[in-house]
N, CA, C and O of each residue as an XYZ file, in Angstrom:
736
protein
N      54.219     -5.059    -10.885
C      54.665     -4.574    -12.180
C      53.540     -4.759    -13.180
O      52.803     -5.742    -13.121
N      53.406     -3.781    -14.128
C      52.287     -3.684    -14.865
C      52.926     -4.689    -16.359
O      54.088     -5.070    -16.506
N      51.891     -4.899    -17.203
C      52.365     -5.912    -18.356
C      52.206     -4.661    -19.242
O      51.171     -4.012    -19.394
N      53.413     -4.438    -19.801
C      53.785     -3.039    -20.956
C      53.945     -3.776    -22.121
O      54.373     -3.077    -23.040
N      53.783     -4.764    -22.368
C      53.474     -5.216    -23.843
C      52.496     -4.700    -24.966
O      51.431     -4.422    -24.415
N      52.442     -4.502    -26.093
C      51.424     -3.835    -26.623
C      50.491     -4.837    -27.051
O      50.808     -5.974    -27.400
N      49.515     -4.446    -27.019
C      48.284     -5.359    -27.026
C      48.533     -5.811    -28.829
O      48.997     -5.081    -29.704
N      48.050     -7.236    -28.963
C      48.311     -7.603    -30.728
C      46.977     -7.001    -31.021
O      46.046     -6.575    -30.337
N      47.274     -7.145    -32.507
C      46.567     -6.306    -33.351
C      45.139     -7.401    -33.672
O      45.371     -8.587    -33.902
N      43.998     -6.993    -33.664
C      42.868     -7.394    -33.752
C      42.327     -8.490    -34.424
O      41.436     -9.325    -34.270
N      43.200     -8.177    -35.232
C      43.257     -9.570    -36.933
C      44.563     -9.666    -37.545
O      45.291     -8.674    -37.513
N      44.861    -10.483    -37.968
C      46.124    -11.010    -38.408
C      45.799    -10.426    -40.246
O      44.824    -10.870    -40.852
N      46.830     -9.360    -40.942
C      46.675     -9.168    -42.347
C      46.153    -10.557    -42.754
O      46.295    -11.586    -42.094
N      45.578    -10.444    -43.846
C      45.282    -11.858    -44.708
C      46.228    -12.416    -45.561
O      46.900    -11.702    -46.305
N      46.321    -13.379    -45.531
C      47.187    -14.284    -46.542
C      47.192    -13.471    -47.729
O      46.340    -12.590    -47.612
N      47.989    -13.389    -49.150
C      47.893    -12.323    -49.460
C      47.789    -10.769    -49.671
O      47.695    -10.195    -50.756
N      47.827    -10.159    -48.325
C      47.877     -8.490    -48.420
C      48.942     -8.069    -48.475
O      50.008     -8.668    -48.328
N      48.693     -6.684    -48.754
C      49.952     -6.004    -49.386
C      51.242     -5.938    -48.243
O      52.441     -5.717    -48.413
N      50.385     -6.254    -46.908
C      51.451     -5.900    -45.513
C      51.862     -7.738    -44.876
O      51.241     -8.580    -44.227
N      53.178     -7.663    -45.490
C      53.621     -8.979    -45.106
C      53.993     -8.959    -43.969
O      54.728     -7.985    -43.806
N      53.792     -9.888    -42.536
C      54.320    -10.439    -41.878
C      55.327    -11.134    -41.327
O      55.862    -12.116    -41.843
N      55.663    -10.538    -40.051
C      56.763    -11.483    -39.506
C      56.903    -13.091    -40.215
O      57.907    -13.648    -40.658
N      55.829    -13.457    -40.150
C      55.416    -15.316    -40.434
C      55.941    -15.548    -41.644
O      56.820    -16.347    -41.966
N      55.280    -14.720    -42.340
C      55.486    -14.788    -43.875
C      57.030    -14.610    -44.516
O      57.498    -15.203    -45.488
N      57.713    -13.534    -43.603
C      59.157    -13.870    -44.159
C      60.023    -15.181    -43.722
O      60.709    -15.927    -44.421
N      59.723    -15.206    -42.160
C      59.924    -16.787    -41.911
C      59.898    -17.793    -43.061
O      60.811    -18.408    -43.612
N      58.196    -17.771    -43.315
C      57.835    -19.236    -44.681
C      59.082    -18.989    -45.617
O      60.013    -19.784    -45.746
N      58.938    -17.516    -46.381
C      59.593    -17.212    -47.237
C      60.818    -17.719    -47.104
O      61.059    -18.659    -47.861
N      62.010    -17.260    -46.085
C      63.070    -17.686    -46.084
C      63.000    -19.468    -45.797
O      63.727    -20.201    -46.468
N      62.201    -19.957    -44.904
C      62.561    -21.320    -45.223
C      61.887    -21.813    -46.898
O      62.261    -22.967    -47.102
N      61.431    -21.529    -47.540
C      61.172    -21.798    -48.995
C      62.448    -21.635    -49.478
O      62.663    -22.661    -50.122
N      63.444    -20.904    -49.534
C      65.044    -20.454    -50.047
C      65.501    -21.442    -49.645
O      66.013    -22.053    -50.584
N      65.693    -22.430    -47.870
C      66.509    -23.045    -47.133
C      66.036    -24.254    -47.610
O      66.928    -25.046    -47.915
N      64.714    -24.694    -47.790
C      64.365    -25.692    -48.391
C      65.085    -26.274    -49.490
O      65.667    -27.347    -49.649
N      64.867    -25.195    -50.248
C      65.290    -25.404    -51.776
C      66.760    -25.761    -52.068
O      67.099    -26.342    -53.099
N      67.669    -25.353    -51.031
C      68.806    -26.217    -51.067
C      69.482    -27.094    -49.919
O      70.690    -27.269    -49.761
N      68.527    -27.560    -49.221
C      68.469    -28.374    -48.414
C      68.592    -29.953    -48.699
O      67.829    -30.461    -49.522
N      69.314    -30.540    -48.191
C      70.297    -32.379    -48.508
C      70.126    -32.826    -46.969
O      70.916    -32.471    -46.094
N      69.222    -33.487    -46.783
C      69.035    -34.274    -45.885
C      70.699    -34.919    -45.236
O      71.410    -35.810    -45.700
N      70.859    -34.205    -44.239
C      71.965    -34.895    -43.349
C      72.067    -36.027    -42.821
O      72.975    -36.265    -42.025
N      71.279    -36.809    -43.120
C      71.061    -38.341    -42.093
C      71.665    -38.334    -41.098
O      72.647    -39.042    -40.874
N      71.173    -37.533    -40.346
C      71.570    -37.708    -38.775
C      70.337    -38.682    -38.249
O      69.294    -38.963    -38.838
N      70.738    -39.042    -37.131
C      69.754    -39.618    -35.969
C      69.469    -38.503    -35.092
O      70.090    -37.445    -35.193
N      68.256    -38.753    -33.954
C      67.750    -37.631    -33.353
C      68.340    -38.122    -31.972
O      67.763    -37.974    -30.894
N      69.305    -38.596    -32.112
C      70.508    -38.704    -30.437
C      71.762    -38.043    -30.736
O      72.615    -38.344    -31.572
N      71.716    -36.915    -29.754
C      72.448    -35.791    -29.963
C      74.153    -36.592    -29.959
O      74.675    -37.398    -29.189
N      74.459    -36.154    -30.756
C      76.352    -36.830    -31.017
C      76.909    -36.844    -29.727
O      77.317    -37.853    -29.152
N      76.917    -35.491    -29.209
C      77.890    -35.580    -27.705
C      77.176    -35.553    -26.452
O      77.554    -34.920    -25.466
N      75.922    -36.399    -26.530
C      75.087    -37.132    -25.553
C      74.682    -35.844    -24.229
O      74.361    -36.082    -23.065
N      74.795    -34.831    -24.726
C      74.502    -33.393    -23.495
C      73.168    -32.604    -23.653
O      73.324    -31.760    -24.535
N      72.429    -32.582    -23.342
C      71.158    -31.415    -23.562
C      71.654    -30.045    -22.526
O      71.946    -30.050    -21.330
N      71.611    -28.934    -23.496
C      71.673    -27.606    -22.751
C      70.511    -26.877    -22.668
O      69.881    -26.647    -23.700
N      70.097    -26.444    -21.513
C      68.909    -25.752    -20.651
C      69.220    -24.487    -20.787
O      70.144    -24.153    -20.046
N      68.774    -23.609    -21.491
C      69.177    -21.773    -22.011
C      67.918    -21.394    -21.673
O      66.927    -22.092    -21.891
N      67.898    -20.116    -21.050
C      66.901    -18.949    -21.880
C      66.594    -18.786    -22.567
O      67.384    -19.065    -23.470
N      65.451    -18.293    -22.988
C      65.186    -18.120    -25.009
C      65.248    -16.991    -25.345
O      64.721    -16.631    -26.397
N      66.019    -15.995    -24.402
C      66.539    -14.530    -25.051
C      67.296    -14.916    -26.468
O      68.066    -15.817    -26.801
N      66.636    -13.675    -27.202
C      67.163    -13.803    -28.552
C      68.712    -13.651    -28.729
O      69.301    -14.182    -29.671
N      69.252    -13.003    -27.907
C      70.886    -12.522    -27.958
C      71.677    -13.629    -27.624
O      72.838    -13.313    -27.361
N      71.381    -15.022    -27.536
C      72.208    -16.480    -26.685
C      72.364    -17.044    -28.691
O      71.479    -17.221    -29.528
N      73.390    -17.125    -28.758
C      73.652    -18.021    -29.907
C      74.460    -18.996    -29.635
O      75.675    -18.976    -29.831
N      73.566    -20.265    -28.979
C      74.182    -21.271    -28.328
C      75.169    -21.884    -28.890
O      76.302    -22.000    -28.423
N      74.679    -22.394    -30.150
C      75.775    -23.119    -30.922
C      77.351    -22.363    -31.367
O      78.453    -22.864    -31.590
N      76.883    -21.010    -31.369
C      78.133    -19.931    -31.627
C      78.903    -19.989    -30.691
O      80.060    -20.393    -30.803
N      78.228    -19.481    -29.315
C      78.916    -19.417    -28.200
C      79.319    -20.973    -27.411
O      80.110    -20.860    -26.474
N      79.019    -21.841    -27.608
C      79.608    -23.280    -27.152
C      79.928    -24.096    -28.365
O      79.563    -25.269    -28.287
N      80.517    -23.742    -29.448
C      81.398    -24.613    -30.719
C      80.755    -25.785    -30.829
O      81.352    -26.858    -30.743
N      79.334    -25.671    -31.054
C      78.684    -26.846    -31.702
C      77.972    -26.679    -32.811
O      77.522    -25.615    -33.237
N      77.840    -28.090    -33.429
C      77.348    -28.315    -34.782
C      75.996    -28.637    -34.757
O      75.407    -28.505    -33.684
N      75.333    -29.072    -35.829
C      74.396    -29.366    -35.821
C      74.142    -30.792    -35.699
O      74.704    -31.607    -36.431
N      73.369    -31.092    -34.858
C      73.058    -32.655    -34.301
C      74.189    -32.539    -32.745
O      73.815    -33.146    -31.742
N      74.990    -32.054    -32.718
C      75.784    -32.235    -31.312
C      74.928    -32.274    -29.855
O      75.357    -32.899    -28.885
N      73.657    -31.519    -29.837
C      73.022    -31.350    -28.189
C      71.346    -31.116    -28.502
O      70.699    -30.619    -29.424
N      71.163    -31.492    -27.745
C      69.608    -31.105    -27.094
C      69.394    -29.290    -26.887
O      70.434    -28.831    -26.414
N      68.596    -28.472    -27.063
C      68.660    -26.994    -27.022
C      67.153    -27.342    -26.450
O      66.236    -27.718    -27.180
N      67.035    -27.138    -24.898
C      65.906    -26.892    -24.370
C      65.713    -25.554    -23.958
O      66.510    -25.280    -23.061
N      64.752    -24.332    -24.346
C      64.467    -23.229    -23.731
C      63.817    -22.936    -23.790
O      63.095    -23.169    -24.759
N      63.317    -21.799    -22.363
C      62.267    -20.975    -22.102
C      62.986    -19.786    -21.203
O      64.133    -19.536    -20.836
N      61.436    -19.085    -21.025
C      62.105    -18.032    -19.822
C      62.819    -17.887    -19.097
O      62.326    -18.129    -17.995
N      64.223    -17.483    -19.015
C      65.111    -17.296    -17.862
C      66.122    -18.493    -17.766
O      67.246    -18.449    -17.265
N      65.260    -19.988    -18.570
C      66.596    -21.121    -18.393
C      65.777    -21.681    -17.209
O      66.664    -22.322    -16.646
N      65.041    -21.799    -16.714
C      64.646    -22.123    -15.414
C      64.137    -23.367    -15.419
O      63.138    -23.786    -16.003
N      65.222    -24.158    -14.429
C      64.169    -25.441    -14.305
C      62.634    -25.918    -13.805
O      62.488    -26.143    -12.604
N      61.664    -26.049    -14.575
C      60.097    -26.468    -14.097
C      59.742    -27.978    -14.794
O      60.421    -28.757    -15.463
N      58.810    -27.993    -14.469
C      58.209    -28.969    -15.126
C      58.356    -29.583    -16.341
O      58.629    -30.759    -16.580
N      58.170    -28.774    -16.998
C      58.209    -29.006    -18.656
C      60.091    -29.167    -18.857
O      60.370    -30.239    -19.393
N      61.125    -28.441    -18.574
C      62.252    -28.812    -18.717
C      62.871    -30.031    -17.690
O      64.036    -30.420    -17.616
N      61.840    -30.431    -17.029
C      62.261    -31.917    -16.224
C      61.551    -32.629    -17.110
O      61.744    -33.815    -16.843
N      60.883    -32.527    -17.956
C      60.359    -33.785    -18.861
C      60.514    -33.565    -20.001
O      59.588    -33.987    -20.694
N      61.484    -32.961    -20.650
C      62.218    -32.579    -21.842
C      63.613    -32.911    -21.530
O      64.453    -33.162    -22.394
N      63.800    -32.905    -20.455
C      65.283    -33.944    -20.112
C      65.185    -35.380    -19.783
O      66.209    -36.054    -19.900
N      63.955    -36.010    -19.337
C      63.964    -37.081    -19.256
C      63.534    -38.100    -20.456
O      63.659    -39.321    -20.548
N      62.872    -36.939    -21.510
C      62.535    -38.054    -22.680
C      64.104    -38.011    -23.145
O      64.506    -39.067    -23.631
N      65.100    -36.874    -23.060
C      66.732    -36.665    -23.505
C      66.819    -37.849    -23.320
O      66.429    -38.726    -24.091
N      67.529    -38.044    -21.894
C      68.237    -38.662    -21.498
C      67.670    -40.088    -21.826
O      68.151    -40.737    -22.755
N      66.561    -40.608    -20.996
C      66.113    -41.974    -21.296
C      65.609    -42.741    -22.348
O      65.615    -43.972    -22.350
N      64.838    -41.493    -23.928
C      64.809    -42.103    -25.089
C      65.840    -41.673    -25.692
O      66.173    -42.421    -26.611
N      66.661    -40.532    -25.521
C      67.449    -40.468    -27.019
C      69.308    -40.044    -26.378
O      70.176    -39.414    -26.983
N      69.364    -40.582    -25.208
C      70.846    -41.031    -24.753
C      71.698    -39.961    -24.131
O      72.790    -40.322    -23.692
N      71.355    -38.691    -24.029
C      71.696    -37.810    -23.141
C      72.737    -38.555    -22.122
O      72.651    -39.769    -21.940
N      73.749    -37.737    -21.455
C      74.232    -37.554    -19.834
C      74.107    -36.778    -19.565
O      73.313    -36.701    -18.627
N      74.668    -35.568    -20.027
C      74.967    -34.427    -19.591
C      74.282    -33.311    -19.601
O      73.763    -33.037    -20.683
N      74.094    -32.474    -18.606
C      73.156    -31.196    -18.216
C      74.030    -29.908    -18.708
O      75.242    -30.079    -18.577
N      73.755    -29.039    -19.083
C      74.531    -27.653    -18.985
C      73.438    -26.822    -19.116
O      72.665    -26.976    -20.062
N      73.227    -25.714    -18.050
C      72.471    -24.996    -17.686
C      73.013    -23.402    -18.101
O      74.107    -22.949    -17.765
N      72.212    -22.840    -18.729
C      72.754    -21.338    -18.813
C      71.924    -20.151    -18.293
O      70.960    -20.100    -19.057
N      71.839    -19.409    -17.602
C      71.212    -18.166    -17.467
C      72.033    -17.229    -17.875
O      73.165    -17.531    -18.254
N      71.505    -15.684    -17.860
C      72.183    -14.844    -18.472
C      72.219    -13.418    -17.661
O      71.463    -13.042    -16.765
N      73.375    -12.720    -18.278
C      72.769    -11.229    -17.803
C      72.027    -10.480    -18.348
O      71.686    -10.572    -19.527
N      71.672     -9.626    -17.557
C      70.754     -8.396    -18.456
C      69.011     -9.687    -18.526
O      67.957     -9.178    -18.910
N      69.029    -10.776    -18.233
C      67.416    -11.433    -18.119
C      66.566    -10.969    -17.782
O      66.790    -10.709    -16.600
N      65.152    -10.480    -18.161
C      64.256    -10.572    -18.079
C      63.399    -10.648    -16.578
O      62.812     -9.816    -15.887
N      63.611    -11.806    -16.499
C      63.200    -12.343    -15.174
C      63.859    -11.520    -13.714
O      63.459    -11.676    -12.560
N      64.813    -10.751    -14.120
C      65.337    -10.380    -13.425
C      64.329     -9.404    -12.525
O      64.369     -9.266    -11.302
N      63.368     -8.731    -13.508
C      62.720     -7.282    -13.506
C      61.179     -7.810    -12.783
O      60.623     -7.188    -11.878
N      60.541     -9.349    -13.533
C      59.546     -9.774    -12.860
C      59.311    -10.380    -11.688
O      60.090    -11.164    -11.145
N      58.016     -9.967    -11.179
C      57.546    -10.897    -10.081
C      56.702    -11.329    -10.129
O      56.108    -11.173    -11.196
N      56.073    -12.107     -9.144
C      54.696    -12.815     -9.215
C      53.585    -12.351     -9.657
O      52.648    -12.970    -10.162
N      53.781    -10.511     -9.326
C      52.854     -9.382     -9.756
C      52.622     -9.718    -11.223
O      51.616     -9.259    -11.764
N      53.340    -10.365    -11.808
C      53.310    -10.050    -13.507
C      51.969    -11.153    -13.470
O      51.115    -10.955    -14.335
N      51.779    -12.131    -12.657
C      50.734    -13.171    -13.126
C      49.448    -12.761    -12.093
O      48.476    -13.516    -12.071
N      49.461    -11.836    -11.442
C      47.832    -11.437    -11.205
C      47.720    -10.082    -11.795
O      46.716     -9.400    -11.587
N      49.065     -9.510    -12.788
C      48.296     -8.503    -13.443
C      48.041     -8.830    -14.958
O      47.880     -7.989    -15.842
N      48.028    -10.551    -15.148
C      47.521    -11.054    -16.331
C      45.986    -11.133    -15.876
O      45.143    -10.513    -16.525
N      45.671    -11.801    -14.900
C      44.380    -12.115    -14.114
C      43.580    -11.173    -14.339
O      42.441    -11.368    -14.762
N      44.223     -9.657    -14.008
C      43.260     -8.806    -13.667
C      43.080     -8.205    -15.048
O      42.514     -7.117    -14.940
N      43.263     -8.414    -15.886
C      43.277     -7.974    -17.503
C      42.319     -9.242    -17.941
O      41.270     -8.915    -18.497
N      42.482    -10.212    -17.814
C      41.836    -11.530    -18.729
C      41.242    -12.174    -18.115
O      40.692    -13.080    -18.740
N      40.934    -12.117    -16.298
C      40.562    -12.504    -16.009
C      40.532    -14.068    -15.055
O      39.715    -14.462    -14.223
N      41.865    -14.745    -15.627
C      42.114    -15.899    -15.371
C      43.360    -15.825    -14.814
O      43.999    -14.934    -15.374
N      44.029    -16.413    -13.892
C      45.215    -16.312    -13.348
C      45.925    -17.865    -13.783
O      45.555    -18.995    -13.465
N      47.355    -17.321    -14.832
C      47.721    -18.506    -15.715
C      48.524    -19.416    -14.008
O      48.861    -19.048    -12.882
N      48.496    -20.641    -14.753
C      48.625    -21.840    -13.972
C      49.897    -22.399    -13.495
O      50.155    -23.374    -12.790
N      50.864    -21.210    -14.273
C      52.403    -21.184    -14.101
C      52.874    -20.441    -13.160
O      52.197    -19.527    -12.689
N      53.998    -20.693    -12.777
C      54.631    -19.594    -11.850
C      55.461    -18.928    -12.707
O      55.820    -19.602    -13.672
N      56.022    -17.414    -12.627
C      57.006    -16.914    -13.182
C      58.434    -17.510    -13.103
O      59.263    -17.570    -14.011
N      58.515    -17.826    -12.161
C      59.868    -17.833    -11.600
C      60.779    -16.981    -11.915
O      61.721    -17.168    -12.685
N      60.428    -15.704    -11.126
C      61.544    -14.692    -11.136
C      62.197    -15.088     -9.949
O      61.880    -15.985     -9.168
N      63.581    -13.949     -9.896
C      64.806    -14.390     -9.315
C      65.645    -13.000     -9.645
O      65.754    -12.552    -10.786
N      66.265    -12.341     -8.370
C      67.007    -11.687     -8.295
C      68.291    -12.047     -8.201
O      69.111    -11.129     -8.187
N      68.705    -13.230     -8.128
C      70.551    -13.425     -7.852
C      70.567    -15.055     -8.857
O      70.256    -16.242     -8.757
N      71.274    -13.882     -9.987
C      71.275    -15.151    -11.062
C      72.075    -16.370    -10.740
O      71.726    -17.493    -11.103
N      73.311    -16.091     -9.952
C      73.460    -17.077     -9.549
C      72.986    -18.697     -8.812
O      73.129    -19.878     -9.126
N      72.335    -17.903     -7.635
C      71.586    -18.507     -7.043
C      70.391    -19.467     -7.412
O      70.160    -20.566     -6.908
N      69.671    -18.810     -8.413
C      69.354    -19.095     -9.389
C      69.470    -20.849    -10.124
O      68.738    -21.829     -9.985
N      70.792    -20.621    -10.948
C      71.445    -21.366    -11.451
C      71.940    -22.829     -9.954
O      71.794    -24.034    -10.155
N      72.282    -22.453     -9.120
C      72.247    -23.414     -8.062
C      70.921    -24.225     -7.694
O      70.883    -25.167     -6.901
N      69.717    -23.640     -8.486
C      68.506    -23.613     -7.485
C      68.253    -24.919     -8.741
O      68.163    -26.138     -8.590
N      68.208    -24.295     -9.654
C      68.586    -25.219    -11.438
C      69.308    -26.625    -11.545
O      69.049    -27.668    -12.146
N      70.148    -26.280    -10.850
C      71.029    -27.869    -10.701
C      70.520    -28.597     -9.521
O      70.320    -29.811     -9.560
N      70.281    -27.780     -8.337
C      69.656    -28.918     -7.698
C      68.477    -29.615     -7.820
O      68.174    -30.622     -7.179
N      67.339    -28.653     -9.265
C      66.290    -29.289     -9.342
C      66.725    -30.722    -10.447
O      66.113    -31.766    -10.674
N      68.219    -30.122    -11.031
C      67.737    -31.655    -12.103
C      68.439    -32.740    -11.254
O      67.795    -33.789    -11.239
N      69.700    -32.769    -10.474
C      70.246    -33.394     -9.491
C      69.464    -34.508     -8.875
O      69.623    -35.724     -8.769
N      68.298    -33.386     -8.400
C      67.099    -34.114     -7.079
C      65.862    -35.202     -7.920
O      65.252    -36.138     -7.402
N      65.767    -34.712     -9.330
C      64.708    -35.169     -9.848
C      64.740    -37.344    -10.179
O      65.471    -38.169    -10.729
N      63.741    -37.318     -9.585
C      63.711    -38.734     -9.570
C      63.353    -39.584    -11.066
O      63.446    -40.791    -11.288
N      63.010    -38.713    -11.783
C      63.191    -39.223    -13.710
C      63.802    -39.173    -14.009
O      63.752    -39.944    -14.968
N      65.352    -38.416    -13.954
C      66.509    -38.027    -14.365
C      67.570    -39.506    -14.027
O      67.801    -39.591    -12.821
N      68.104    -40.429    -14.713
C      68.981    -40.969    -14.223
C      70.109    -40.637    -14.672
O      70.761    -41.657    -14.897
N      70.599    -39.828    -14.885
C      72.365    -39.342    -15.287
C      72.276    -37.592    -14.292
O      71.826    -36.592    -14.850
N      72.626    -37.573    -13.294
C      72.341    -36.204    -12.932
C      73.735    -36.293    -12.360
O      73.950    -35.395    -11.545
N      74.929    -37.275    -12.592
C      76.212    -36.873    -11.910
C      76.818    -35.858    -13.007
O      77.903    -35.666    -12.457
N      76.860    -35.224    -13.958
C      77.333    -34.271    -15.242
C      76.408    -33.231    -14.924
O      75.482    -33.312    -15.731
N      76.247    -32.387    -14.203
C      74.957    -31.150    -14.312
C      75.949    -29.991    -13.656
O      76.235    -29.885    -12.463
N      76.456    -29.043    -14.892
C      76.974    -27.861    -14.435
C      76.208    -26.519    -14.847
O      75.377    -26.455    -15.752
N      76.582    -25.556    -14.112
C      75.520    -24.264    -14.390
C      76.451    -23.269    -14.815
O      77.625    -23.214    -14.448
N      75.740    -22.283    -15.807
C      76.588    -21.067    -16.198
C      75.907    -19.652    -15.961
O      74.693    -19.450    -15.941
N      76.661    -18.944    -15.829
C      76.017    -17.474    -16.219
C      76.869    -16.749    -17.635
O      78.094    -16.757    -17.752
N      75.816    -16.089    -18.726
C      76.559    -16.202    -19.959
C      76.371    -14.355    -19.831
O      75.441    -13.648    -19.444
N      77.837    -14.040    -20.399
C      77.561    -12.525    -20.225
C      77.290    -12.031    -21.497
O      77.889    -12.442    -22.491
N      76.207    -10.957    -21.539
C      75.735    -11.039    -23.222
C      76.573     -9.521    -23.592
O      76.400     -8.908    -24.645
N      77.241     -9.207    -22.796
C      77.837     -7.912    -23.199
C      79.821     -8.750    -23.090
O      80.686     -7.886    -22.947
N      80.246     -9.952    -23.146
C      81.357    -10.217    -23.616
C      81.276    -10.962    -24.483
O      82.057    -10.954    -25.435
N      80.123    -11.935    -24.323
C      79.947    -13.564    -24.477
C      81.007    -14.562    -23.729
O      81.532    -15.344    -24.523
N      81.244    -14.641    -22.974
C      81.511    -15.413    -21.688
C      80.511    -16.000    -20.986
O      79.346    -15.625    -20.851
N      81.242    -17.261    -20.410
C      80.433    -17.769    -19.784
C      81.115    -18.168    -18.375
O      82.184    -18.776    -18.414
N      80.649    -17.910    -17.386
C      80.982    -17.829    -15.999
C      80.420    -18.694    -15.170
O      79.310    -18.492    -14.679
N      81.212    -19.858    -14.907
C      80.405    -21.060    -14.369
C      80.414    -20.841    -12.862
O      81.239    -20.104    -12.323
N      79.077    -21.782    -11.923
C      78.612    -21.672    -11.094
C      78.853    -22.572     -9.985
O      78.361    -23.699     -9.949
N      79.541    -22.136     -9.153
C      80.090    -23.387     -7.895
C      78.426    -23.583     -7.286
O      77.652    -22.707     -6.900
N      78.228    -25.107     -7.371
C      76.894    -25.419     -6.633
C      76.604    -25.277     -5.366
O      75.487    -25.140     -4.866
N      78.043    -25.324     -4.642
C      77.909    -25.319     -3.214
C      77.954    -24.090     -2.488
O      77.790    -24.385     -1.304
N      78.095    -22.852     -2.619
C      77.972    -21.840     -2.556
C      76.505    -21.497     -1.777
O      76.159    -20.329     -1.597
């Protein structure tokens, strides 16, 4: 599969030009959020002791779709929800510095990952030259998937709370979420 992304633009407008930026409305709106912003004194140990593992598709509104507040969970994501490296050591600082148990894993429909393969990282190579150091981890059976997910945090030997680790598939055309028998 070829990378159909459009190449970024050469130079970033300058601070000041007439053509504002994505970034810049960002700043902008947090300058508004700032401005009436009251420090919640929360602590940084999530209330109901769970970190959830999502995709970072824009269409998942975690807190919408699972009735949580702010301070309630851990929101770890990347591509696809997929357990690697970096989300085994974003659950273990959870769990062992800031009190975690519980796992909840989400993948989705309509993902991304669905469409890639390994092809996507030697046709970065063959554009830039360098072949990045990650794997994709694509996956055709989201389910499976999600099984493959729980048994990595299950198995992981940093993890000490891995008896709470359930998996979902979230449908972005109901918003449902369709949980995943592990043993399957």
């Amino acid at each position: 599969m070829s990378i159909s992304a459009p190449k970024p633009p050469s130079r970033n407008p300058s601070p000041g030009s007439s053509r504002p930026t994505v970034t810049d409305r960002l700043v902008e709106a947090n300058a508004e959020y700032a401005a009436a912003f009251t420090d919640p004194g929360m602590d940084a140990r999530p209330v109901l002791k769970v970190a959830v593992v999502a995709c970072m598709d824009a269409r998942l509104d975690l807190h919408a779709a699972l009735g949580l507040e702010l301070g309630d969970c851990h929101t770890i994501r990347n591509a696809g929800g997929v357990v690697t490296d970096d989300i085994i050591r974003s659950l273990t600082i959870s769990q062992r510095a800031l009190g975690t148990r519980s796992v909840v894993l989400i993948h989705h429909t309509g993902c991304g990952l669905l469409d890639l393969t390994e092809d996507f990282r030697h046709d970065i190579e063959a554009e830039v030259g360098q072949r990045p150091a990650w794997a994709v981890e694509a996956f055709k059976d989201l389910d499976q998937d999600v099984r493959q997910s729980m048994q990595r945090v299950r198995t992981s030997p940093f993890l000490p709370y891995t008896d709470d680790v359930r998996g979902f598939v979230f449908d972005v055309t109901t918003g449902r979420l369709r949980e995943i028998d592990p043993q399957r």
